[in-house]
LOZA-657477 format. One record per residue (C-alpha): x, y, z. Coordinates in Angstrom, 3 decimals, decimal comma. Layout:
N
<X=X	Y=Y	Z=Z>
...
***
This chain:
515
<X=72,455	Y=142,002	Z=23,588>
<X=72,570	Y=139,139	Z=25,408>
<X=71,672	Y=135,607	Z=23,593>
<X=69,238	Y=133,245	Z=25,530>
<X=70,092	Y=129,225	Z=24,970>
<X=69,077	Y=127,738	Z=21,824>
<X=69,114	Y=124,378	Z=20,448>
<X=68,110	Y=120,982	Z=22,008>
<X=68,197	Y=121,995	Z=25,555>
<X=69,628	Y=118,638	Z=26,343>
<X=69,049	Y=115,539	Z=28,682>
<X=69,658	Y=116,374	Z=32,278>
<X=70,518	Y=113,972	Z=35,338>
<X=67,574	Y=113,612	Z=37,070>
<X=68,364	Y=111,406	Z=40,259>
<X=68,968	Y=114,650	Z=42,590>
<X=67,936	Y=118,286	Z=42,361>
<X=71,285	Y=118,915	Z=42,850>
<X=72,540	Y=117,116	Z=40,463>
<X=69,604	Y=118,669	Z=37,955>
<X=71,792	Y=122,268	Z=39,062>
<X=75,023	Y=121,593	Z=38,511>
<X=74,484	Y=120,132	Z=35,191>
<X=72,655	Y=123,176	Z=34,055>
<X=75,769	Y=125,621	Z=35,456>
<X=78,298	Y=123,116	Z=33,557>
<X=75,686	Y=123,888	Z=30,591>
<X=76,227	Y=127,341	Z=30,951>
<X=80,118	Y=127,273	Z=32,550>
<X=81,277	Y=130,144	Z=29,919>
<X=79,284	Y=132,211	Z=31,012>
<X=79,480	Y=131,847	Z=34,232>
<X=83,100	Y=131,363	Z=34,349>
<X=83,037	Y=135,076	Z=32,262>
<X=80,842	Y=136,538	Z=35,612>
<X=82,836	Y=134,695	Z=38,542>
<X=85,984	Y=136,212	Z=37,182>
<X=84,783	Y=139,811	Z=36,963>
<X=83,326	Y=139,464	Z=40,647>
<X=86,386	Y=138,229	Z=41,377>
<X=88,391	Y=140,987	Z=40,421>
<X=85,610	Y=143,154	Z=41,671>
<X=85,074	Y=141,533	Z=45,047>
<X=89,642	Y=141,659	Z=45,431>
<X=89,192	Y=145,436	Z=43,894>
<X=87,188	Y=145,950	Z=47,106>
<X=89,357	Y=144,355	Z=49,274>
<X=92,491	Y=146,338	Z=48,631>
<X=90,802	Y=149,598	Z=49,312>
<X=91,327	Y=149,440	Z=52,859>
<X=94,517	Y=148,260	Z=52,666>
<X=95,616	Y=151,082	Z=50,584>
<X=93,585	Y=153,734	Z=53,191>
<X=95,988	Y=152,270	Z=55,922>
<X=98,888	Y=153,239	Z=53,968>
<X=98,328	Y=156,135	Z=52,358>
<X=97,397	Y=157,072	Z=56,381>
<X=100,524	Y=156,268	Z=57,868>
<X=102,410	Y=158,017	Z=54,702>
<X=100,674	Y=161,142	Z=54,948>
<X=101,081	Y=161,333	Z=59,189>
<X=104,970	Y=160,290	Z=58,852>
<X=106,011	Y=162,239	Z=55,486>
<X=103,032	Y=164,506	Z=54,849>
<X=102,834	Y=165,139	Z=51,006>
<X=105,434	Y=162,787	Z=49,985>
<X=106,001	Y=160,816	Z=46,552>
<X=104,907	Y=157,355	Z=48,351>
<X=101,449	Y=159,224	Z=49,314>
<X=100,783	Y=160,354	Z=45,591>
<X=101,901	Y=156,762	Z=44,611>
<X=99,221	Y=155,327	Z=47,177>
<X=96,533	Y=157,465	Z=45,806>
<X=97,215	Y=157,059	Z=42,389>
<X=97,008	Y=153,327	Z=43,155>
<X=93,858	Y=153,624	Z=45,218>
<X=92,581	Y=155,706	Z=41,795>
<X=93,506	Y=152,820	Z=39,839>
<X=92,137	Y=150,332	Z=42,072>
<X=88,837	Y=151,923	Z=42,171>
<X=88,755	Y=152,728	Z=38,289>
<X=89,196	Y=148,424	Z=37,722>
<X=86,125	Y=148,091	Z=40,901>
<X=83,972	Y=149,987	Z=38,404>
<X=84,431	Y=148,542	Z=35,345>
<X=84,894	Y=144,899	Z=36,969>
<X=81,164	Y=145,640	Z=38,446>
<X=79,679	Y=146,852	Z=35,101>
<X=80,837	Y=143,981	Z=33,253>
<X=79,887	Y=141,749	Z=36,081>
<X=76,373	Y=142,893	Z=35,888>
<X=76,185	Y=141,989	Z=32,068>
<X=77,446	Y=138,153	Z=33,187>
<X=75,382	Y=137,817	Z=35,953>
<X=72,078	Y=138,789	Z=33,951>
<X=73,279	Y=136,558	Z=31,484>
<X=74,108	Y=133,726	Z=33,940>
<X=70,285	Y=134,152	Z=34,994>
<X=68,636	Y=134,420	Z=31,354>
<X=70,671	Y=130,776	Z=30,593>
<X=70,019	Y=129,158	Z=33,853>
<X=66,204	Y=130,317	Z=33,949>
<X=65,969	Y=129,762	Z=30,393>
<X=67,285	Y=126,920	Z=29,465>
<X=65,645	Y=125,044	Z=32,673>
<X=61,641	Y=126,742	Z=30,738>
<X=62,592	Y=125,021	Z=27,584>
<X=63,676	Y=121,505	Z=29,474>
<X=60,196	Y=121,591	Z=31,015>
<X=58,523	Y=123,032	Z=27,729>
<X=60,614	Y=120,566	Z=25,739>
<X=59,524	Y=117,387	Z=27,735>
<X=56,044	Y=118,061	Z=28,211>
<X=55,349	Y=118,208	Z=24,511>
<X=56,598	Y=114,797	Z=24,170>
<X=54,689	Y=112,854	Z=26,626>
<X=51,306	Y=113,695	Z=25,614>
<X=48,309	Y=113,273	Z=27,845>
<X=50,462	Y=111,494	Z=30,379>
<X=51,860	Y=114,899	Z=31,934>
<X=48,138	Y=115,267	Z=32,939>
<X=47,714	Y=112,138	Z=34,202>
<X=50,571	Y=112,113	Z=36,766>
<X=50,354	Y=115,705	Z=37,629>
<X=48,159	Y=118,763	Z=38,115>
<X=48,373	Y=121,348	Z=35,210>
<X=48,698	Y=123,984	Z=37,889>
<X=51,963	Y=122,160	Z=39,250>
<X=53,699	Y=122,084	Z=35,685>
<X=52,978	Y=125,669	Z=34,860>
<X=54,465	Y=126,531	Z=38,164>
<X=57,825	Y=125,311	Z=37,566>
<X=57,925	Y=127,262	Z=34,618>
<X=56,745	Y=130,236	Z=36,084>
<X=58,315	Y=130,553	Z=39,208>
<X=61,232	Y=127,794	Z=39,797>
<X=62,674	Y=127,891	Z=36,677>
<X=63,640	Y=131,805	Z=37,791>
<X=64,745	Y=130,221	Z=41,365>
<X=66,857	Y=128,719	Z=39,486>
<X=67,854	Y=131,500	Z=37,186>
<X=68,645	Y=133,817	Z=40,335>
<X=70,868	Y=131,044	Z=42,234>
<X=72,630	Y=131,574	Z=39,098>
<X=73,178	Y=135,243	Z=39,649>
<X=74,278	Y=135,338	Z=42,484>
<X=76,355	Y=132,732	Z=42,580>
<X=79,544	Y=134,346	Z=40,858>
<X=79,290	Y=137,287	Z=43,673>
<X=79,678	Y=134,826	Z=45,972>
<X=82,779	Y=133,162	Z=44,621>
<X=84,090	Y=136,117	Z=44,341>
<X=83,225	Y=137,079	Z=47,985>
<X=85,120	Y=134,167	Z=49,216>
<X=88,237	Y=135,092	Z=47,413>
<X=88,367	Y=138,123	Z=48,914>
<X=87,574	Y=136,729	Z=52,418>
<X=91,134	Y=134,580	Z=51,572>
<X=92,807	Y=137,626	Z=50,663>
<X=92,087	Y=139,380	Z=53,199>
<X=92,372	Y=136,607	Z=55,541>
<X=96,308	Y=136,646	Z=54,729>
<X=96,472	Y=140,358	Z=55,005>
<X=95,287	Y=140,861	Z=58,730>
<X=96,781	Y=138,052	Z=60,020>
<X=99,956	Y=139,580	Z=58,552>
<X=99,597	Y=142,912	Z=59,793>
<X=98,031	Y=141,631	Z=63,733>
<X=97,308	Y=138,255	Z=64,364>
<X=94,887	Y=138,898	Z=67,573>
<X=93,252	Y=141,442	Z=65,472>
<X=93,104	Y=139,057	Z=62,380>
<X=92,064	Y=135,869	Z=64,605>
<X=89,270	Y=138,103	Z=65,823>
<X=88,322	Y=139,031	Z=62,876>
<X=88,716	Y=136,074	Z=61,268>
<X=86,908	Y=133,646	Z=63,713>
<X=84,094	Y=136,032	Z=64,309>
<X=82,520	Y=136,259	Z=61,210>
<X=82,118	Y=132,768	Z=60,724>
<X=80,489	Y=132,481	Z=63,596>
<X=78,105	Y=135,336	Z=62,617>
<X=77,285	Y=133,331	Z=59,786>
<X=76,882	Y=130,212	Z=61,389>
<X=74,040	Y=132,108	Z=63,528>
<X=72,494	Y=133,479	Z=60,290>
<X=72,494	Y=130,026	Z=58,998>
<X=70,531	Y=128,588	Z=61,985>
<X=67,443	Y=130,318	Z=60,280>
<X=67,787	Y=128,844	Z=56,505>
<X=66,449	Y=125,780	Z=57,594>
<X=63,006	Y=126,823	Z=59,140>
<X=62,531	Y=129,807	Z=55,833>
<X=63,575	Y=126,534	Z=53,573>
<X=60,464	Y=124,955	Z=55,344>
<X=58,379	Y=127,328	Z=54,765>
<X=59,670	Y=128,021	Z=51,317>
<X=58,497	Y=124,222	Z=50,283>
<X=55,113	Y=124,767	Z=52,136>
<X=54,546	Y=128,349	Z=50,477>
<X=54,898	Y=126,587	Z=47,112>
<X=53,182	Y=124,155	Z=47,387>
<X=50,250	Y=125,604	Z=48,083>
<X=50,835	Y=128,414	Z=45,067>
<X=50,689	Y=125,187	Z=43,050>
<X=47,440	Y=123,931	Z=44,450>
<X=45,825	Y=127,228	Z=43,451>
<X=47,038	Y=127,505	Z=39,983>
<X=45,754	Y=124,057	Z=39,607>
<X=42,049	Y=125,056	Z=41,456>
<X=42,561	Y=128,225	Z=39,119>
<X=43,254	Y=126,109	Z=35,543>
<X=40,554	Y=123,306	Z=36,614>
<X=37,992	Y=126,274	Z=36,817>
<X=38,515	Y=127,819	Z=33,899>
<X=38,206	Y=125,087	Z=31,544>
<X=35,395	Y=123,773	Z=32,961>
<X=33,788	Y=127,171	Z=32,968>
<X=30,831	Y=126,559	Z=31,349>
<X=29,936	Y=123,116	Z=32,984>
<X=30,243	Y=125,076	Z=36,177>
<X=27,918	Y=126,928	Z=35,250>
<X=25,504	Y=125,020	Z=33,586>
<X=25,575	Y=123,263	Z=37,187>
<X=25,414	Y=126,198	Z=38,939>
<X=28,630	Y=125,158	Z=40,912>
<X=30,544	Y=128,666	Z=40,162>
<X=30,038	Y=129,591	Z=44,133>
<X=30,934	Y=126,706	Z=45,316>
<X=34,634	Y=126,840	Z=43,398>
<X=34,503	Y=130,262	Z=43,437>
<X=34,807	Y=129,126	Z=47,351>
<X=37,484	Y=126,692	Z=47,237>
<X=39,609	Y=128,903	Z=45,294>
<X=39,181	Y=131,849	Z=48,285>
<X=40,100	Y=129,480	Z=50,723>
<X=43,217	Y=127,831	Z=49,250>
<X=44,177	Y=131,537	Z=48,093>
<X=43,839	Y=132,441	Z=51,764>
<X=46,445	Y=129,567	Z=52,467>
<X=48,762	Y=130,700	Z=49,873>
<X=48,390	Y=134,011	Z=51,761>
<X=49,092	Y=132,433	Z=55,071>
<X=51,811	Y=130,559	Z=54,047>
<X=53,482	Y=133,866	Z=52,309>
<X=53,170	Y=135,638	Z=55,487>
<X=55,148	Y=132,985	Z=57,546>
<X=58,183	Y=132,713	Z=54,812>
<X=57,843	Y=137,083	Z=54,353>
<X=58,079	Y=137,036	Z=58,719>
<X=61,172	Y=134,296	Z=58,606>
<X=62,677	Y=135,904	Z=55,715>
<X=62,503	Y=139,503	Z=57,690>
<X=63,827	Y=138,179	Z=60,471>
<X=67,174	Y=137,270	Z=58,619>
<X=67,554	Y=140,107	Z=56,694>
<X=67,403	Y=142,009	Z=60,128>
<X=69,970	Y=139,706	Z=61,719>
<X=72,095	Y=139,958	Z=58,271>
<X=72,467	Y=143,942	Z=59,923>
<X=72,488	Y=143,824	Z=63,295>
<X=75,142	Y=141,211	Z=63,465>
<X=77,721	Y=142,104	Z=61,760>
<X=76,978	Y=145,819	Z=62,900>
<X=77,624	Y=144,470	Z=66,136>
<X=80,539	Y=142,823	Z=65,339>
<X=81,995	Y=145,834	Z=63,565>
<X=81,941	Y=147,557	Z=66,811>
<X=83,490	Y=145,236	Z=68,964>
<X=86,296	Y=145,351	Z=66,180>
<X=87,129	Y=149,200	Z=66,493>
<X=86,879	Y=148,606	Z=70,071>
<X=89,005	Y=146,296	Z=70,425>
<X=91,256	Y=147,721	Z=67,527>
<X=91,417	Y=150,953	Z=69,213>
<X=92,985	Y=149,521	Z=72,891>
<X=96,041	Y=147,826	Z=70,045>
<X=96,363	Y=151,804	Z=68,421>
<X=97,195	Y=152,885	Z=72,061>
<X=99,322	Y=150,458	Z=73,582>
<X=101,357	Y=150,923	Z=69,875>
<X=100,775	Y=147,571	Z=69,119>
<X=98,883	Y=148,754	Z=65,613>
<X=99,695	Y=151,985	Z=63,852>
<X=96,661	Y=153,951	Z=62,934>
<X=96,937	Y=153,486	Z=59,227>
<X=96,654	Y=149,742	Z=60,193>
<X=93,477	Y=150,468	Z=62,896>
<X=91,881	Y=152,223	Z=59,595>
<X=92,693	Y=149,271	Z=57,686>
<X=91,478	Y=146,532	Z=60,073>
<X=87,983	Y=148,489	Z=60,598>
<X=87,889	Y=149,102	Z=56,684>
<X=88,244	Y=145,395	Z=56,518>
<X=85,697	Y=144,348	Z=58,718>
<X=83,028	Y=146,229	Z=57,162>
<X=84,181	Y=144,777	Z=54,047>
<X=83,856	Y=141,493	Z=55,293>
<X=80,349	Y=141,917	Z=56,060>
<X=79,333	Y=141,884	Z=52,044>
<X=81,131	Y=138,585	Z=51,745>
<X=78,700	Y=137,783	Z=54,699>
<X=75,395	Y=138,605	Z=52,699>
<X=76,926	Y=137,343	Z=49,812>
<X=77,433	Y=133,968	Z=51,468>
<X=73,455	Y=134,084	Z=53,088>
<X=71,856	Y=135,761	Z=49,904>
<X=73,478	Y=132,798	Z=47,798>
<X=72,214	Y=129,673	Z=50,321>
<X=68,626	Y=131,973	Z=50,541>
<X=68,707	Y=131,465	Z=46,842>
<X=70,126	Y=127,798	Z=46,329>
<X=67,677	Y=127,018	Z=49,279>
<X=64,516	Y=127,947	Z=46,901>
<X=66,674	Y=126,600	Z=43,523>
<X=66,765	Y=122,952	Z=44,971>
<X=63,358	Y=123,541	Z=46,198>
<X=62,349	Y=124,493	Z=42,424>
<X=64,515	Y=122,104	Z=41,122>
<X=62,455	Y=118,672	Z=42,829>
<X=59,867	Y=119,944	Z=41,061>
<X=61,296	Y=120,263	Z=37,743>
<X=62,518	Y=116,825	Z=38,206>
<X=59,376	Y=115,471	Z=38,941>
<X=58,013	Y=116,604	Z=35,435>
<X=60,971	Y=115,991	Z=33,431>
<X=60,361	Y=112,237	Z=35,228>
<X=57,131	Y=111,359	Z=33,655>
<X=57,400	Y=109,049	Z=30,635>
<X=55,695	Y=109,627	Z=27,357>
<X=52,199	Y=107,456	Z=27,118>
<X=53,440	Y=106,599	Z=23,706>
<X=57,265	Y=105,154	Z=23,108>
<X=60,189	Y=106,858	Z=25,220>
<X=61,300	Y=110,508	Z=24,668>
<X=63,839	Y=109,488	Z=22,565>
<X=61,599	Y=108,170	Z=20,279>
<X=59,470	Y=111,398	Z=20,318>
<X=62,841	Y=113,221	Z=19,445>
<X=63,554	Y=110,764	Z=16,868>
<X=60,046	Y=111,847	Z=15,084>
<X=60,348	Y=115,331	Z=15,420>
<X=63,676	Y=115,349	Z=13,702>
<X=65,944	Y=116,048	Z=17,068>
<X=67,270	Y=112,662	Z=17,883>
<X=71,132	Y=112,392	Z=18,761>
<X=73,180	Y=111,796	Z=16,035>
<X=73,830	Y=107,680	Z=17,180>
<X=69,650	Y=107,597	Z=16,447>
<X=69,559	Y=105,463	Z=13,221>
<X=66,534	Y=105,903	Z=11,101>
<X=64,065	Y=103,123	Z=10,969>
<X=63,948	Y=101,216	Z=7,099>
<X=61,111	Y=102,099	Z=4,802>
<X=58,176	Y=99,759	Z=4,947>
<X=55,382	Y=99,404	Z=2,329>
<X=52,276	Y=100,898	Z=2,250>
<X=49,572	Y=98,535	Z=4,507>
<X=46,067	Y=98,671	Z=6,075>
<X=46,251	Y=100,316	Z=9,394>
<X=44,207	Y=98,078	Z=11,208>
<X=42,329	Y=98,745	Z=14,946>
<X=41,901	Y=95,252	Z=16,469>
<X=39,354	Y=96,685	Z=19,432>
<X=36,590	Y=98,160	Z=16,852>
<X=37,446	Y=96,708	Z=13,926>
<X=38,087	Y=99,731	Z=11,617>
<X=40,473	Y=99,210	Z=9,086>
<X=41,806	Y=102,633	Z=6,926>
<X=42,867	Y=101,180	Z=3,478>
<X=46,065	Y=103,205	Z=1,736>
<X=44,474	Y=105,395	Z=-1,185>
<X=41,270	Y=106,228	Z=0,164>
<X=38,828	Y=108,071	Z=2,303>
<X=37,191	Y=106,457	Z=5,584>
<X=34,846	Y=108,265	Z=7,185>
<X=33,958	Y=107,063	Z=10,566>
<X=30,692	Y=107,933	Z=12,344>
<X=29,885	Y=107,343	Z=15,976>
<X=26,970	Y=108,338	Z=18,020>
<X=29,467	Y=108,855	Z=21,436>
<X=32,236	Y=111,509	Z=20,273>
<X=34,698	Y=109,761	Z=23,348>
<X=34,676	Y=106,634	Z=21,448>
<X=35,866	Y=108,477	Z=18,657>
<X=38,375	Y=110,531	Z=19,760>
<X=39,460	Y=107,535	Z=21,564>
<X=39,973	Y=105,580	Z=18,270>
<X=42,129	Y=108,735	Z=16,803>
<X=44,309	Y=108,000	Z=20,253>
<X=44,888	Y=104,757	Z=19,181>
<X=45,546	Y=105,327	Z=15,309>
<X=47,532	Y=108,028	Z=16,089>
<X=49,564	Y=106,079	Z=19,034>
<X=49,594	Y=108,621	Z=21,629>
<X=48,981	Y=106,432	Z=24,267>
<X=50,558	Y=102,280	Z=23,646>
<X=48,318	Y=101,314	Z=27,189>
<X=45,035	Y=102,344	Z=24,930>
<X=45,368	Y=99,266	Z=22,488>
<X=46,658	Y=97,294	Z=19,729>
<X=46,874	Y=98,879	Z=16,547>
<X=48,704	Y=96,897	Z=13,343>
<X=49,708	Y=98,906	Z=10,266>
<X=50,437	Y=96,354	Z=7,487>
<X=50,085	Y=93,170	Z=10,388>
<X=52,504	Y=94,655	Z=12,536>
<X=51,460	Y=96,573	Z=15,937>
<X=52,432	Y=100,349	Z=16,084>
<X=54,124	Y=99,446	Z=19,616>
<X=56,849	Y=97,838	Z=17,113>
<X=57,490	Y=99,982	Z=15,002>
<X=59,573	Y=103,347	Z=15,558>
<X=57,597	Y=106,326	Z=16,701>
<X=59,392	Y=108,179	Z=13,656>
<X=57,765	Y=105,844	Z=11,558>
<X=54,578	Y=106,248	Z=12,871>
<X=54,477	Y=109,544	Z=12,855>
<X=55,189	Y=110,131	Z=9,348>
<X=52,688	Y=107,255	Z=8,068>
<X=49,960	Y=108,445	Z=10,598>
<X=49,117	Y=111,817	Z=11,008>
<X=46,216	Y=112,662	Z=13,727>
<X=44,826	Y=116,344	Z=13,122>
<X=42,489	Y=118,033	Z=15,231>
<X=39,633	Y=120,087	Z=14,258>
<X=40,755	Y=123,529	Z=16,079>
<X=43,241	Y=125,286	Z=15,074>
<X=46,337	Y=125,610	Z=17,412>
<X=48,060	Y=128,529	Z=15,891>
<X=49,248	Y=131,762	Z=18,422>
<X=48,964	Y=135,406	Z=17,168>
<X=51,937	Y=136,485	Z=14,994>
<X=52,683	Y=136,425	Z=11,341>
<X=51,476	Y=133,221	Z=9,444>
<X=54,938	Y=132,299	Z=7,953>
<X=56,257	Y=132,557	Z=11,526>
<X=53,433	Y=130,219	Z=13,331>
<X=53,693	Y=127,594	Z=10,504>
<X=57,572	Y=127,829	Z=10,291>
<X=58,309	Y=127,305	Z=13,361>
<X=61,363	Y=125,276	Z=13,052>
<X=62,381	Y=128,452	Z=10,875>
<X=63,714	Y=126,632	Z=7,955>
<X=62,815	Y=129,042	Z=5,478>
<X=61,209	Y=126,277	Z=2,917>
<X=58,160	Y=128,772	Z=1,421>
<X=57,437	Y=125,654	Z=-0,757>
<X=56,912	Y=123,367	Z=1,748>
<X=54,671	Y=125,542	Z=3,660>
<X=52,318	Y=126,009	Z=0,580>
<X=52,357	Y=122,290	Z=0,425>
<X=51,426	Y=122,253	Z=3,889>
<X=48,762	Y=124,323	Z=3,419>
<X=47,477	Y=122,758	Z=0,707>
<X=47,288	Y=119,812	Z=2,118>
<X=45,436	Y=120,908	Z=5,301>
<X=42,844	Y=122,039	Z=2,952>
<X=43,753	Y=125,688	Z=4,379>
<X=45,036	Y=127,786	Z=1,231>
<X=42,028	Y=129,803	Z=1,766>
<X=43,159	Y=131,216	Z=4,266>
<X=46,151	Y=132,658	Z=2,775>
<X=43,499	Y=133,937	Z=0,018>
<X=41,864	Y=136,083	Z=2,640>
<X=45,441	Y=137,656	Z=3,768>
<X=46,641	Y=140,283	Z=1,046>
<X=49,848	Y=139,912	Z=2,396>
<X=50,039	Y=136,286	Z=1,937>
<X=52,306	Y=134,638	Z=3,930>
<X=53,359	Y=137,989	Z=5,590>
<X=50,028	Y=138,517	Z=6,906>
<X=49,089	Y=138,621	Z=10,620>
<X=46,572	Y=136,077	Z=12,064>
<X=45,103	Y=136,402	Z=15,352>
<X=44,719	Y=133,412	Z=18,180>
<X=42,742	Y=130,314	Z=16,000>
<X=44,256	Y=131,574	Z=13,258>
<X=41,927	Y=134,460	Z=12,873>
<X=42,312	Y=137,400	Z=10,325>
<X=44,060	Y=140,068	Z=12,751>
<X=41,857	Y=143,383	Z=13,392>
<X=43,566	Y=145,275	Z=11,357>
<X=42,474	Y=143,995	Z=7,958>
<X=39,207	Y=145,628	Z=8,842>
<X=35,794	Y=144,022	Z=7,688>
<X=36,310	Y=143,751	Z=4,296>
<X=38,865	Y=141,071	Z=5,557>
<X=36,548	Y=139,974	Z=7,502>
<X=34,020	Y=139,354	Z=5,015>
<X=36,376	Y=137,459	Z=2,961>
<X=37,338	Y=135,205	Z=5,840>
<X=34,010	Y=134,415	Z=6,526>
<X=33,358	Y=133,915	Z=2,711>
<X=36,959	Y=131,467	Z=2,242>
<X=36,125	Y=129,682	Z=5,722>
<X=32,156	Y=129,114	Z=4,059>
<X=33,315	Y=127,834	Z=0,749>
<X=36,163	Y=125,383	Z=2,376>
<X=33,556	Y=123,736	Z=4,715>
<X=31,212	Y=123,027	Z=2,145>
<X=34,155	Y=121,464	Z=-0,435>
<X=35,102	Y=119,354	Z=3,138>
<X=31,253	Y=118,474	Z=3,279>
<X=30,755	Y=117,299	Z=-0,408>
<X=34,313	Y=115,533	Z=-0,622>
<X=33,822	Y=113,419	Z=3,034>
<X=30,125	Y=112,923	Z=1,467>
<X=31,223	Y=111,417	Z=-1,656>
<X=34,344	Y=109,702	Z=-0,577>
<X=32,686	Y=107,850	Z=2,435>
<X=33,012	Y=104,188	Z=2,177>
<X=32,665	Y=102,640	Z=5,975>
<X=30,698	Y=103,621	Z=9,108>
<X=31,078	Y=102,294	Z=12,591>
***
């Protein structure tokens, strides 16, 4: 099995998509130095077949069944045997190049965007950050694929390179000039399908942003009765998307067409011109073998070559956008600082001093939460609210100035604010999956901590409702999964009843300001 990156996924360059690329393949250079050398050997494997064909030809025509024609075939048995194996294992590192490059460039973009808060949203449409995830981080995970095929390829193309001109330089110089000018014309079309490439996802962005902005606003939509109208908008940017599929499908078509007739032009002219050399006796016919083995040979170094720039076309395409999100700044403190609090700064990070126990003070409504007790805080307008938890909390240092102990939260450490000020919402965040898993999810193993943690939370009910404790499966919200039946059910309901009324009577009797 094949193991996908793990870890802090690191701090990329981010003043090029290019430079974004080849810091993730120096991130991942075993592996990919494991693939290029098996399609090395594979792609040189190749290579010597015709050579061999050539010889074992002129052997059997001058000797008939001789010991240097066994040899040759037992050689071009051998060769063949290392081709095989060379392309199985190959397989296994290009896969794995792809899993790391496609991987590891999900969890930079996961990794950053749950450190900079509500800003992501603010600078960019949701539909443009799920995007990169879901389609460019696997442009980038197949420009990693390929790309060890294509080393190899050129090695071969070296190799063989010496051979011909060895055997017949006019042959070899024909041979050798005339693919690169094949490829030269294949190029001329990368440009207009990289084009179209950018436009094409673009637009896909645009709709999963129409598509995200709908759905959460769902029921205002319809309370307004505006479903038709989005339901509009959404047809008509999904008939762009179509549109601009179409024109990168007809470009893309038109190069995979070329990417035949080309070089199967070119392979012609070769035995044409190979076969005037067998008659004069300039070439023996082993060699004429050889040199038309070798051309159509060269022609998978040639869709090696176009298949790789196809794919780093749409990789640097995928990788401006990935740079754009990994670009946006936190609303609260740098990432750094967010790393710091979560426990995943670099080791050079020094941990900020204890401070005393103070008043955590907000200087634009006045509120002031004293250490030891309970503040309840009432407000007719819920925004003004939740905006005063942004501010405790310091998820956003533009919002305003908050002091804990006389000294504003801008000044202190983000670790430190984080573990003196915890903001929790009302709605449980937890995915489906066993409870120890969705509450460890660090996996540290510390069953006492999450007890504490659930105590805490006020949530040890329900673990009561789960016979299997911390084993048990919860559903999205933290639901009782399905297959507890009703009687689990029942005693959700029951634990979920009793815990609201304790919250009700203990934020009753421990109130002691309003605002």
């Amino acid at each position: 099995m094949l193991d996908v990156p793990r870890g802090h996924p690191g701090h990329p360059p981010l003043t090029r998509p290019v430079a974004l690329l080849g810091w993730l393949a120096r991130r991942e250079a075993g592996v990919l130095a494991f693939a290029v050398a098996l399609g090395i050997v594979e792609s040189v494997s190749l290579a010597a077949v015709p050579y061999l064909l050539g010889v074992a030809l002129d052997a059997g025509l001058a000797n008939g069944l001789s010991p240097d024609l066994l040899r040759t075939c037992a050689l071009l048995l051998l060769v063949g045997l290392v081709g095989a194996g060379a392309s199985a294992l190959g397989h296994v590192g290009e896969i794995g190049a792809w899993l790391h490059g496609a991987f590891r460039t999900s969890r930079l973009v996961g990794h950053h965007v749950t450190r900079t808060g509500d800003a992501i949203s603010d600078e960019l449409p949701t539909g443009e950050v799920v995007s990169t995830v879901a389609t460019d981080a696997f442009h980038i995970g197949n420009m990693m694929e390929v790309f060890p095929r294509f080393v190899g390829s050129v090695v071969a193309y070296v190799v063989v390179a010496a051979v011909v001109l060895q055997q017949s330089v006019p042959l070899g110089l024909v041979i050798l000039v005339g693919l690169p000018l094949t490829t030269t014309v294949l190029a001329v079309m990368v440009r207009p399908l990289h084009t179209r490439q950018a436009a094409h996802r673009e637009a896909s962005g645009r709709l999963t942003t129409l598509g995200s902005d709908t759905v959460s606003g769902l029921r205002v939509l319809r309370g307004i009765g505006g479903e038709d109208v989005f339901a509009a908008r959404y047809a008509e940017q999904s008939q762009r998307v179509r549109a601009a599929g179409v024109g990168v499908a007809s470009t893309s078509a038109i190069l995979q067409a070329l990417q035949v007739l080309l070089p199967g032009l070119f392979v012609a002219g070769v035995v044409w011109f190979g076969a005037h050399l067998a008659l004069r006796g300039q070439i023996t016919a082993g060699q004429l073998v050889a040199f038309y083995g070798y051309t159509a040979f060269l022609a998978e170094p040639l869709r090696a070559a176009t298949q790789f720039v196809q794919m780093f076309t749409r990789a640097r395409v995928g990788a401006r956008k990935v740079v754009a999100v990994l670009r946006v700044q936190p609303a609260a403190g740098s990432v750094a600082e967010s790393e710091a609090a979560d426990g995943e700064a670099d080791a050079a990070a020094v941990a900020a001093p204890a401070r005393p126990a103070g008043d955590l003070v907000d200087l634009a409504s006045g509120v002031r939460i004293r250490p030891g007790r309970t503040t309840a805080i009432v407000s007719p307008r819920p925004d003004d609210s939740a905006a005063l938890a942004t501010r405790l909390g310091r998820f956003d240092d533009a919002a305003g100035v908050v002091t804990l102990d006389g000294t504003p939260l801008t000044k202190l450490p983000l670790a430190e604010v984080r573990r003196r000020v915890v903001v929790a919402g009302a709605t449980p965040q937890l995915f489906t999956g066993r409870l120890r898993e969705e509450l460890d999810v660090r996996d540290r193993g510390d069953e006492a901590a999450l007890y504490r943690a659930l105590e805490v939370a006020d949530a040890h009910d329900v673990l009561d409702s789960m016979p299997e404790g911390l084993d048990g499966p919860a559903a999205r919200r933290a639901r009782p999964a399905a297959e507890g039946g009703q009687a689990s059910a029942r005693r959700w309901r029951r634990s979920a009843f009793s815990s609201f009324l304790r919250s009700r009577s203990s934020t009753a009797g421990d109130r002691t300001g309003q605002t």
